[in-house]
TORZABA-239906 format. One line per 8 residues: number of its first residue (from 1); for each residue x, y, z of N, C-alpha, C, O. Coordinates in steps of 0.02 Angstrom, whole numbers. Atoms other than C-alpha are relative to their C-alpha. Last residue first. Layout:
REM TORZABA-239906
NUM = X,Y,Z,X,Y,Z,X,Y,Z,X,Y,Z ~ ...;
***
This chain:
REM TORZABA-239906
284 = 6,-44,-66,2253,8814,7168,-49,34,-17,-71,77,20 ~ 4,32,-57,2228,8669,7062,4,59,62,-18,55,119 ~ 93,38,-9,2178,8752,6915,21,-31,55,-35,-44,78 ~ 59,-41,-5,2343,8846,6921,-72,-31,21,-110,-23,68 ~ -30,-45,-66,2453,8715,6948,-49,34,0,-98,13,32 ~ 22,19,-77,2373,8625,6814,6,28,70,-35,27,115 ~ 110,-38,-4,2394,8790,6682,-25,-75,52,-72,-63,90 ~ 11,-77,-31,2597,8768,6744,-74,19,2,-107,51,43;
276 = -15,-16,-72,2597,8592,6709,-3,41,36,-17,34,95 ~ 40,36,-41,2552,8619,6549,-18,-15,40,-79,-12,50 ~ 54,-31,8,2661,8756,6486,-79,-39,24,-131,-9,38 ~ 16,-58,-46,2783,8678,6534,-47,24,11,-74,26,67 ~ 30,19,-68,2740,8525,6452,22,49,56,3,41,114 ~ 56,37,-18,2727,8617,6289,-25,-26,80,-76,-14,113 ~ 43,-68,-2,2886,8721,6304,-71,-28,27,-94,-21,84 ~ -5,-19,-62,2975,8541,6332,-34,47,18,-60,44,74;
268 = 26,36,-41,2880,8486,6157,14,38,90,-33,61,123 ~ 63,6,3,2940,8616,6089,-34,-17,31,-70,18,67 ~ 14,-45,-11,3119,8593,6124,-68,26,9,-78,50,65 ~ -32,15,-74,3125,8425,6076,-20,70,29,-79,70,47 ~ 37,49,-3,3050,8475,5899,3,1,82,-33,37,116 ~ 35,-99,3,3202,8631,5872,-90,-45,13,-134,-2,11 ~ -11,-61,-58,3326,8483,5921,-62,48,3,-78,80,53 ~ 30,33,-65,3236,8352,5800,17,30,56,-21,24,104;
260 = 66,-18,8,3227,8496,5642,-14,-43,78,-58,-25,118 ~ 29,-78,-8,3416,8528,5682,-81,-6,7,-107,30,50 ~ -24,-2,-80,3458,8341,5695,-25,47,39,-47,46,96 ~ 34,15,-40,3371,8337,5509,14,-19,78,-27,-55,108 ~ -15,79,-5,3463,8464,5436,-49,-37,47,-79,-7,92 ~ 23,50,-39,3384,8640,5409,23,-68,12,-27,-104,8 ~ 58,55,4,3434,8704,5245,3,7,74,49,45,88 ~ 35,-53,-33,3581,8881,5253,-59,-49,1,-107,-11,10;
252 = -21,-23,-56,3708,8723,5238,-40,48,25,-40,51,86 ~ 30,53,-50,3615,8642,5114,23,19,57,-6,-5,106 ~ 59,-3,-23,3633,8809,5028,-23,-55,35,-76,-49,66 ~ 25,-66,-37,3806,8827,5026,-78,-3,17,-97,15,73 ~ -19,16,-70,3838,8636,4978,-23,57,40,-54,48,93 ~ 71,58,-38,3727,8667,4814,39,6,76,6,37,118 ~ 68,-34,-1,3842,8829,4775,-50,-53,53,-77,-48,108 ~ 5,-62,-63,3999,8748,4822,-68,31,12,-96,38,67;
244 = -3,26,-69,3951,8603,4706,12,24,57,-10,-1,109 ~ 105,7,-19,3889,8723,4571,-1,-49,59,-49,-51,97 ~ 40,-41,-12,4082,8789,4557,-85,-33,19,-124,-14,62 ~ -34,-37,-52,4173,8623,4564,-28,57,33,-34,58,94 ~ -4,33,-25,4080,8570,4409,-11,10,78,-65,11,109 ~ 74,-8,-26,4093,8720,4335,-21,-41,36,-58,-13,76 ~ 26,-52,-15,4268,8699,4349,-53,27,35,-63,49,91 ~ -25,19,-62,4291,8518,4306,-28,59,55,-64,49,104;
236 = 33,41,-46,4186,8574,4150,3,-24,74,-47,-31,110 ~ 74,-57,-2,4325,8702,4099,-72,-22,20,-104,20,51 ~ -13,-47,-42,4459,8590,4120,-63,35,38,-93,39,91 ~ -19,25,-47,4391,8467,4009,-9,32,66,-55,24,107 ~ 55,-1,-35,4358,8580,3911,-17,-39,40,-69,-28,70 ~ 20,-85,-20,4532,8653,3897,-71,-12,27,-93,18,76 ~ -14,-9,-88,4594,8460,3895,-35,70,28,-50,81,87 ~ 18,38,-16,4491,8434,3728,2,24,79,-40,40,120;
228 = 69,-23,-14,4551,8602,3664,-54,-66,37,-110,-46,53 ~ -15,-46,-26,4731,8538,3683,-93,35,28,-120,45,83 ~ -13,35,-76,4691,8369,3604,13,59,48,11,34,104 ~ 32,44,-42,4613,8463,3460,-17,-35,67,-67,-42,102 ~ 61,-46,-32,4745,8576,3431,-71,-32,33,-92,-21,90 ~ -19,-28,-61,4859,8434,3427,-46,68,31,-65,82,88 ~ -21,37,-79,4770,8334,3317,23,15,51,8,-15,103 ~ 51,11,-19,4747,8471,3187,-12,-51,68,-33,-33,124;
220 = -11,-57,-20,4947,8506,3169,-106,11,39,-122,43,88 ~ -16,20,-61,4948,8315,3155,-3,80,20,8,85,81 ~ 43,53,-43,4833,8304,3011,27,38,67,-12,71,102 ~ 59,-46,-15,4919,8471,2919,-68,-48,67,-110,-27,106 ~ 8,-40,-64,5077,8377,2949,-75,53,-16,-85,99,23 ~ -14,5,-55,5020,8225,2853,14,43,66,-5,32,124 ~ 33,55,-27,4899,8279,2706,31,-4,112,5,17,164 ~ 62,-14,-10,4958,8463,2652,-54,-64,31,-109,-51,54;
212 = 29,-54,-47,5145,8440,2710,-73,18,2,-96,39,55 ~ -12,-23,-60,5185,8262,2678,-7,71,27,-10,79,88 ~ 17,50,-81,5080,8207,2568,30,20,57,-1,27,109 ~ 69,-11,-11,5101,8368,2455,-12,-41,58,-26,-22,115 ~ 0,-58,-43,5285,8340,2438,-74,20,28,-74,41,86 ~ -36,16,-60,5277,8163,2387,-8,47,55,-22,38,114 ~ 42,54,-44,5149,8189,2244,24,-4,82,-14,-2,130 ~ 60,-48,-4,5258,8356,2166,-34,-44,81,-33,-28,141;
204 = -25,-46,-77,5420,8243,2190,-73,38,25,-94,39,82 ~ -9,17,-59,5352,8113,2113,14,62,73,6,74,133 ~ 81,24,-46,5241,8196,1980,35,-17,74,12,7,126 ~ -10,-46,-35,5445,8235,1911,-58,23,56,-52,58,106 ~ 28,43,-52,5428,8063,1820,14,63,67,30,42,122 ~ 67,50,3,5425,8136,1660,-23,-24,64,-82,-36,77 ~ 10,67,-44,5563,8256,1678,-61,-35,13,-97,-19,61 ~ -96,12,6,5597,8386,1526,10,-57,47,52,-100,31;
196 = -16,-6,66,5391,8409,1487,84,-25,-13,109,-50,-63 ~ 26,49,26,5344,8359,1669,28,-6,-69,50,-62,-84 ~ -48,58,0,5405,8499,1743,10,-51,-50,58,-52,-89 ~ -42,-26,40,5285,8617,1645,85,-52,28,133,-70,-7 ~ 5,-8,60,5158,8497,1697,71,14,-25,110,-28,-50 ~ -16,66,-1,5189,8514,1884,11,-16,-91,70,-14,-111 ~ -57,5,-12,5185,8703,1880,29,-70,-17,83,-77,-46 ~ -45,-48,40,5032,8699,1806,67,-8,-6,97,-25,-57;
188 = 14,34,58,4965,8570,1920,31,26,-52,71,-11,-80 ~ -67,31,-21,5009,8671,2057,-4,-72,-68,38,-114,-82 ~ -25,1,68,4857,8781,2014,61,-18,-6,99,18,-38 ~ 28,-43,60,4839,8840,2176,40,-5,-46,95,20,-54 ~ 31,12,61,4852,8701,2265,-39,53,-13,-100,60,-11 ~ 62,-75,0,4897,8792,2447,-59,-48,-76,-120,-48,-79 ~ 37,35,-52,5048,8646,2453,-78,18,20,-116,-16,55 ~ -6,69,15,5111,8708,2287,-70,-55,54,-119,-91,43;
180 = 39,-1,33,5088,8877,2327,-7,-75,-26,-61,-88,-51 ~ 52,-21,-30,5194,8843,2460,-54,-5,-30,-98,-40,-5 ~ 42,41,-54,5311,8760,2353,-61,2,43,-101,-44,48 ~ 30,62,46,5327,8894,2243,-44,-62,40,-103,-74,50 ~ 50,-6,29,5369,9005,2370,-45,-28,-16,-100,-39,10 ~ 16,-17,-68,5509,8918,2443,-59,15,-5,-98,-25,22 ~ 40,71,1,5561,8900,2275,-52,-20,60,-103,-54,54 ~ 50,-33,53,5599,9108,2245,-51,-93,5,-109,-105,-11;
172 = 56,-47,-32,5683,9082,2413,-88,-12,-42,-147,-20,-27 ~ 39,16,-38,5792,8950,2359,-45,34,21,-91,1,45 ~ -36,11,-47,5844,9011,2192,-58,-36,46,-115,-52,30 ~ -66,-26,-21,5772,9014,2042,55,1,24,110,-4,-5 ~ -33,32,-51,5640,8895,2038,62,13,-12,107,-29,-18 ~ 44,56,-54,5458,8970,2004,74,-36,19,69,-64,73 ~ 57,-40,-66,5542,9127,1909,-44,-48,31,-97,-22,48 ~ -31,-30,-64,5699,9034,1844,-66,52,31,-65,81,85;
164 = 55,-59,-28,5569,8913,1748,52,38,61,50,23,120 ~ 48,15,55,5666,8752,1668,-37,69,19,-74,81,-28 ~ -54,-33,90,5857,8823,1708,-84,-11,-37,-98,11,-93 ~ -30,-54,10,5806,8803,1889,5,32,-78,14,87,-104 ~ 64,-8,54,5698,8633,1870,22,103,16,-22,146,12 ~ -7,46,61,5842,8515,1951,-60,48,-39,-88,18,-84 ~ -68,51,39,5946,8614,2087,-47,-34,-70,-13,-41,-121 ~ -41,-53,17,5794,8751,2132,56,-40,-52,67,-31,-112;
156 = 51,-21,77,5671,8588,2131,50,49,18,82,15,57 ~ -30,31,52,5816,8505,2255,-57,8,-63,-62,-29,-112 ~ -70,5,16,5848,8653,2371,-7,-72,-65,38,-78,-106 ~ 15,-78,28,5632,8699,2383,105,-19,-15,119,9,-69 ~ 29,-7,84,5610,8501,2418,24,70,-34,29,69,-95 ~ -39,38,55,5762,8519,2546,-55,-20,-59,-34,-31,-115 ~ -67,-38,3,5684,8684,2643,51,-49,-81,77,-29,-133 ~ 3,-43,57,5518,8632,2637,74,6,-31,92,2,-90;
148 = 38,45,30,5533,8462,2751,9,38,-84,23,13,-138 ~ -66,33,26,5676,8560,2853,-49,-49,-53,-13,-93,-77 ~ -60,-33,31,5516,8686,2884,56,-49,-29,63,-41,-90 ~ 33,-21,63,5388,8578,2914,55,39,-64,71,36,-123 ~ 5,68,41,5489,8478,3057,-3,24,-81,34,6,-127 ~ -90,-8,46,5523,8683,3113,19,-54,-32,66,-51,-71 ~ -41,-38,49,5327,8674,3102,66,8,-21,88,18,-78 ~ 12,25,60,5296,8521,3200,20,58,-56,60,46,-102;
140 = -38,68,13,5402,8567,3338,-8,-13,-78,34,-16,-123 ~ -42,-15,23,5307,8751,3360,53,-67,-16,102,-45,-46 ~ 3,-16,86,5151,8672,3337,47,14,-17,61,1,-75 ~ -11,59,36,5195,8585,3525,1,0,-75,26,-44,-110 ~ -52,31,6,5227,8757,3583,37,-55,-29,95,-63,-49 ~ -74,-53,18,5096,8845,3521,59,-51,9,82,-82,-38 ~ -46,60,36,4973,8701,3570,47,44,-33,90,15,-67 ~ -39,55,-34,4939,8809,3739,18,-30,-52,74,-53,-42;
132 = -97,-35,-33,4909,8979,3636,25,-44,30,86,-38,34 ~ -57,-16,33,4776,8894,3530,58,20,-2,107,19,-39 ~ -30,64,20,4697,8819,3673,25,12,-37,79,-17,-32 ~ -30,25,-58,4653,8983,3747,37,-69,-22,93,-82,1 ~ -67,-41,7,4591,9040,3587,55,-17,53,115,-15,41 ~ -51,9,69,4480,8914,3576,57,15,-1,108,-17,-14 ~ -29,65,36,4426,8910,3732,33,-14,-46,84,-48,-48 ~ -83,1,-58,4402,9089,3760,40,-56,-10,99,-56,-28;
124 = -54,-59,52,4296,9089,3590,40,5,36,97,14,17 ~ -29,62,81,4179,8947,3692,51,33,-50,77,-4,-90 ~ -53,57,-42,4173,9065,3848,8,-44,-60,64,-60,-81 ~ 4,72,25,4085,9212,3742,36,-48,31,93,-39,11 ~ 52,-19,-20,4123,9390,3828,-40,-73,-10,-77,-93,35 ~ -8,12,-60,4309,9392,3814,-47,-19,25,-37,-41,81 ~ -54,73,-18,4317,9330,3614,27,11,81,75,-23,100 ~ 26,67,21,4166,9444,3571,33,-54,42,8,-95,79;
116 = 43,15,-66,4279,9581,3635,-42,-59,16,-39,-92,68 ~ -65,40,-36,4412,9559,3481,-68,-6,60,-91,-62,69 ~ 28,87,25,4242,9644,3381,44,-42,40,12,-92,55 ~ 55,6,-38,4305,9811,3455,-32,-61,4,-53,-88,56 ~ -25,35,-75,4468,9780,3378,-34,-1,50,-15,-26,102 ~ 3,86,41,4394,9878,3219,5,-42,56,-50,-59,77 ~ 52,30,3,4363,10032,3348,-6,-64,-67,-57,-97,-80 ~ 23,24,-70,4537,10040,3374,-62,-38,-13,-68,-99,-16;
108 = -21,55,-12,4576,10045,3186,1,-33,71,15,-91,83 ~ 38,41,32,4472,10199,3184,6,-77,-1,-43,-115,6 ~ 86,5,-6,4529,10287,3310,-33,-53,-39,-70,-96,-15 ~ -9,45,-78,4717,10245,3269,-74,-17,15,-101,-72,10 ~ -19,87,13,4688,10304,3080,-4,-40,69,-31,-95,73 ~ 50,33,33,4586,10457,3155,6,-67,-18,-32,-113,-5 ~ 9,77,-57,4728,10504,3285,-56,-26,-57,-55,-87,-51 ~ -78,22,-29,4847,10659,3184,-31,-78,30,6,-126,38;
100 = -30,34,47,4674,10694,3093,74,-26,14,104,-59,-28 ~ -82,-30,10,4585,10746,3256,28,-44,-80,10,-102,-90 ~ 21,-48,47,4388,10695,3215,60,35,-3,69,75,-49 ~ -46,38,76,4435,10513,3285,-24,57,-69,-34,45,-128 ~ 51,-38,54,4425,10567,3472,22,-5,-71,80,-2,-91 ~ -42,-58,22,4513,10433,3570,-54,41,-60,-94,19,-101 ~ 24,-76,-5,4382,10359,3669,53,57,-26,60,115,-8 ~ 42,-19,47,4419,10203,3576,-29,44,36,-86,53,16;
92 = -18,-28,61,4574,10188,3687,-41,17,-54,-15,53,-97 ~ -31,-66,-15,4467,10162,3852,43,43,-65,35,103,-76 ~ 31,-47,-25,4364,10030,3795,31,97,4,18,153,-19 ~ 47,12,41,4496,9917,3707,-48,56,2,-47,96,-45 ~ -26,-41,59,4608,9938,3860,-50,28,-69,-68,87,-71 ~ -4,-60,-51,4459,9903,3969,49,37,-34,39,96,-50 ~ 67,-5,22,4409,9725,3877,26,78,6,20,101,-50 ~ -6,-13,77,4605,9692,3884,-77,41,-26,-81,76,-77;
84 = -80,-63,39,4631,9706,4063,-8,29,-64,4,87,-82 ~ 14,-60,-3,4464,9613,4098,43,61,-10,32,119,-27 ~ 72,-5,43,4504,9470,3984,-39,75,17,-67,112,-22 ~ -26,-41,92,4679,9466,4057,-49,17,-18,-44,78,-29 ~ -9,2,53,4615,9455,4239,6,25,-61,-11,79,-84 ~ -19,53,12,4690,9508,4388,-9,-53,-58,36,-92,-73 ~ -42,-18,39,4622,9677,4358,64,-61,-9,111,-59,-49 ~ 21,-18,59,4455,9643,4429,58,-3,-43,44,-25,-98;
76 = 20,72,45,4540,9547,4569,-35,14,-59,-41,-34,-98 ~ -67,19,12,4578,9722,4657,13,-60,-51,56,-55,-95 ~ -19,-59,50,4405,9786,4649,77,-26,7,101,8,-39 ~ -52,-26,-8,4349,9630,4776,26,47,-73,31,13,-125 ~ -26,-2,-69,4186,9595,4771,46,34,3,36,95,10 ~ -49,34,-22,4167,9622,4561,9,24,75,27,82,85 ~ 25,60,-13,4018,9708,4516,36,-48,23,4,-95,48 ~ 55,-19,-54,4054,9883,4523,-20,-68,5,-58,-75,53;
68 = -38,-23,-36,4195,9839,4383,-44,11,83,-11,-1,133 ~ -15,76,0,4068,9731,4272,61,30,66,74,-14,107 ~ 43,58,-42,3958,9886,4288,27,-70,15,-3,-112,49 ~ 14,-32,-70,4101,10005,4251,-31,-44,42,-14,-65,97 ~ -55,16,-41,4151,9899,4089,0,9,76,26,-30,116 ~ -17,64,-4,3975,9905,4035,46,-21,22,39,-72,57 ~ 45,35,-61,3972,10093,4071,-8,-54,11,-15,-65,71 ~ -60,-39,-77,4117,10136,3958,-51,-25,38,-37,-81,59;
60 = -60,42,-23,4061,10013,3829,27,25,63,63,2,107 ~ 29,63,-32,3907,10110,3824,20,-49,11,-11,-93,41 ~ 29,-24,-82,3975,10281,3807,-23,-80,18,-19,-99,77 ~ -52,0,-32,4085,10206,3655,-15,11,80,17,-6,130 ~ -52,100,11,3942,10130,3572,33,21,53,17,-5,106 ~ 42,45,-35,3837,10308,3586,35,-76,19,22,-115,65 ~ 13,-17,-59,3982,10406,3523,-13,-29,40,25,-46,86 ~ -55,29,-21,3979,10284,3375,17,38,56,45,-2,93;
52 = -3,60,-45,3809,10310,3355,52,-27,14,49,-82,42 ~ 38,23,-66,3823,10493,3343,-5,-79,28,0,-97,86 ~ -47,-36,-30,3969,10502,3214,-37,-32,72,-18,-73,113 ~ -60,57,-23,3874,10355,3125,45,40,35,96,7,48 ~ 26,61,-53,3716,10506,3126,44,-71,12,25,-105,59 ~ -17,-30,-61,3836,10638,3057,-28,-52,57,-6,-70,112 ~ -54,-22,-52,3902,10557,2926,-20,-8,92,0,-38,141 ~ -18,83,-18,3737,10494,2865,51,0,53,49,-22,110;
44 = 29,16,-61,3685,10686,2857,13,-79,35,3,-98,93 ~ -9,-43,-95,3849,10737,2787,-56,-13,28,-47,-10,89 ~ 0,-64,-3,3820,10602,2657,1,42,62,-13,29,120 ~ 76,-22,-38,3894,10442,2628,3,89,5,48,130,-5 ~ 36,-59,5,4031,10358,2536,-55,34,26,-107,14,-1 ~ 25,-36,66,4092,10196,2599,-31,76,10,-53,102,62 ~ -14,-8,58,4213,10146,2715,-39,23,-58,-14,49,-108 ~ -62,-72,-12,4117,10211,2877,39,1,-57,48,57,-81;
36 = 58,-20,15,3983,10053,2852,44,72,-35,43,97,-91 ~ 21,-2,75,4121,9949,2880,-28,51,-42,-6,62,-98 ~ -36,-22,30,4123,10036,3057,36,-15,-68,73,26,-94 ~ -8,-79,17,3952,10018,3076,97,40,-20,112,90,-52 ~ 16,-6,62,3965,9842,3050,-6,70,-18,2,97,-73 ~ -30,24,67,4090,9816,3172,-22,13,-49,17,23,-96 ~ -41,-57,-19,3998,9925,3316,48,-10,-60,73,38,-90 ~ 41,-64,33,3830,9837,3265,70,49,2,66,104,-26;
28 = -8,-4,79,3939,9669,3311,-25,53,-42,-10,53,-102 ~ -47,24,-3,3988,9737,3491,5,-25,-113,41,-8,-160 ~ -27,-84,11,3814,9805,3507,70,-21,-30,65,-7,-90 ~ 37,-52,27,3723,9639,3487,50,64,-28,65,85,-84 ~ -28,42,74,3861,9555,3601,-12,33,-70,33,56,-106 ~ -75,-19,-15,3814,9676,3747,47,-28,-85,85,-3,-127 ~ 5,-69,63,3623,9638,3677,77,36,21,87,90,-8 ~ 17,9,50,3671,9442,3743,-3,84,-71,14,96,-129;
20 = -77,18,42,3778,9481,3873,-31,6,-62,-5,45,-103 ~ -37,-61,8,3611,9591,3952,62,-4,-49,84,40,-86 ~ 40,-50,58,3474,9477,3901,64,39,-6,85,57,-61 ~ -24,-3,51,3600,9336,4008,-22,41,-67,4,35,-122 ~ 49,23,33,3603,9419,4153,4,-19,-70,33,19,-109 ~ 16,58,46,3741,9395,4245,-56,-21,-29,-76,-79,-33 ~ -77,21,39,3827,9570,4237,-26,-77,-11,-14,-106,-65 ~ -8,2,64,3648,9637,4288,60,-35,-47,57,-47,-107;
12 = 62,27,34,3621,9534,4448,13,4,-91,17,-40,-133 ~ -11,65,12,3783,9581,4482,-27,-34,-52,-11,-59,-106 ~ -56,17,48,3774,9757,4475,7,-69,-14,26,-82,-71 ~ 31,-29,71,3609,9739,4562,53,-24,-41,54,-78,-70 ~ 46,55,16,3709,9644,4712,-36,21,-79,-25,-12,-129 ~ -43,50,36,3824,9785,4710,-16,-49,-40,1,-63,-97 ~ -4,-9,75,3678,9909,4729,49,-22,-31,57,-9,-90 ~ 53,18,37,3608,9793,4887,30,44,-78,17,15,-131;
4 = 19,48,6,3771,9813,4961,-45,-17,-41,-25,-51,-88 ~ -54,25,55,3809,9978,4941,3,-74,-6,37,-92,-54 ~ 10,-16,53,3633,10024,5011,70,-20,-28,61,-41,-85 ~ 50,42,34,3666,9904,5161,-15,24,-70,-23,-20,-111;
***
């Protein structure tokens, strides 16, 4: 019963929400303190971001523990990614970051502390979660993107080569260009200096733009979209699903009303036992 009731605790605390909330808290104090670490300070500053980063790391270790003590089954803890990764994360920022062979690691661990945010938040799972399902479908539109770049960047190399070999060299050096093109930075410039030997060279500029910063930037948005749509979707169905077990569980520990007219019936029979039995008596 005592490991019971101090599971239950564990619980309690893993879903409270004061607790995610200053879990979060710490998580961004752990980011800003390690900003904080680029600039100059003095050996007493030092020493107190030495201490609270100690403190961080002890308190990730016990947060992980309590979410570990809190899970029924200890085997299913490690079934998910979120807890895999929280725990890597944890465990490698106890590398000591006063060795100078591990400090860069140390340090760049604890950057990747902030990554936690994105196990601990369900709307940042989402996202991200949906960004790895339209992977595949982005990957279409990009190699589209690509044969889109490929022959503007082969026919500005072929016709505006000789006008600017450092914006259209070769293909690579156009490749570039373009990009920056599609980025508009200052693609106007570029356009211009066309402009001076081909007048109507706007076209290509105009053309190329619609189709990679207008049209596939639309459809590269549309698919993430429709992806994160289905995710919450999903993710509603879920909860859904979940609070209807819940409610069913407890109408099940309710009383029904068959139960309240059995446990009634009963009563009553007690009753006229009990009645019959104090006539008996008074009669004898």
């Amino acid at each position: 019963m005592n490991a019971l009731s101090l599971q239950a605790q564990f619980i309690r605390i893993r879903s409270n929400k004061l607790f995610e909330i200053f879990v979060i808290s710490v998580i961004v104090f752990s980011a800003l303190l390690v900003g904080a670490k680029t600039y100059e300070m003095s050996p007493t500053m030092h020493n107190i971001t030495q201490f609270l980063d100690w403190f961080i790391s002890a308190f990730f270790l016990t947060e992980i523990t309590i979410r570990f003590l809190a899970e029924e089954r200890k085997r299913n803890f490690f079934k998910n990614f979120w807890n895999i990764f929280d725990t890597l994360i944890v465990i490698v920022s106890l590398i000591p970051a006063e060795d100078a062979d591990l400090a860069v690691i140390a340090r760049l661990v604890r950057v990747f502390r902030v990554l936690r945010m994105i196990s601990i938040i369900p709307e940042l799972r989402i996202l991200l979660v949906s960004l790895v399902k339209a992977l595949p479908q982005l990957g279409y539109v990009m190699l589209l993107m690509f044969i889109i770049f490929y022959i503007y960047a082969a026919v500005g190399s072929t016709l505006f080569g000789t006008i600017n070999p450092t914006l259209w060299g070769d293909i690579t050096i156009s490749l570039l260009t373009l990009f920056r093109v599609m980025t508009f930075e200052d693609w106007t410039d570029v356009m211009y200096e066309t402009m001076e030997v081909y007048p109507l060279s706007w076209i290509f500029y105009l053309t190329f733009i619609f189709f990679t910063a207008f049209a596939f930037l639309n459809m590269v948005i549309g698919i993430v979209v429709n992806v994160m749509e289905q995710e919450n979707e999903l993710a509603r169905k879920e909860k859904a699903a979940l609070e209807a077990a819940e409610h069913e569980q407890e109408h099940e520990e309710e009383p029904t009303l068959s139960d309240i007219l059995i446990h009634i019936k009963g009563l009553q029979r007690q009753v006229e036992q009990l009645s019959s039995h104090t006539t008996k008596q008074s009669r004898d």
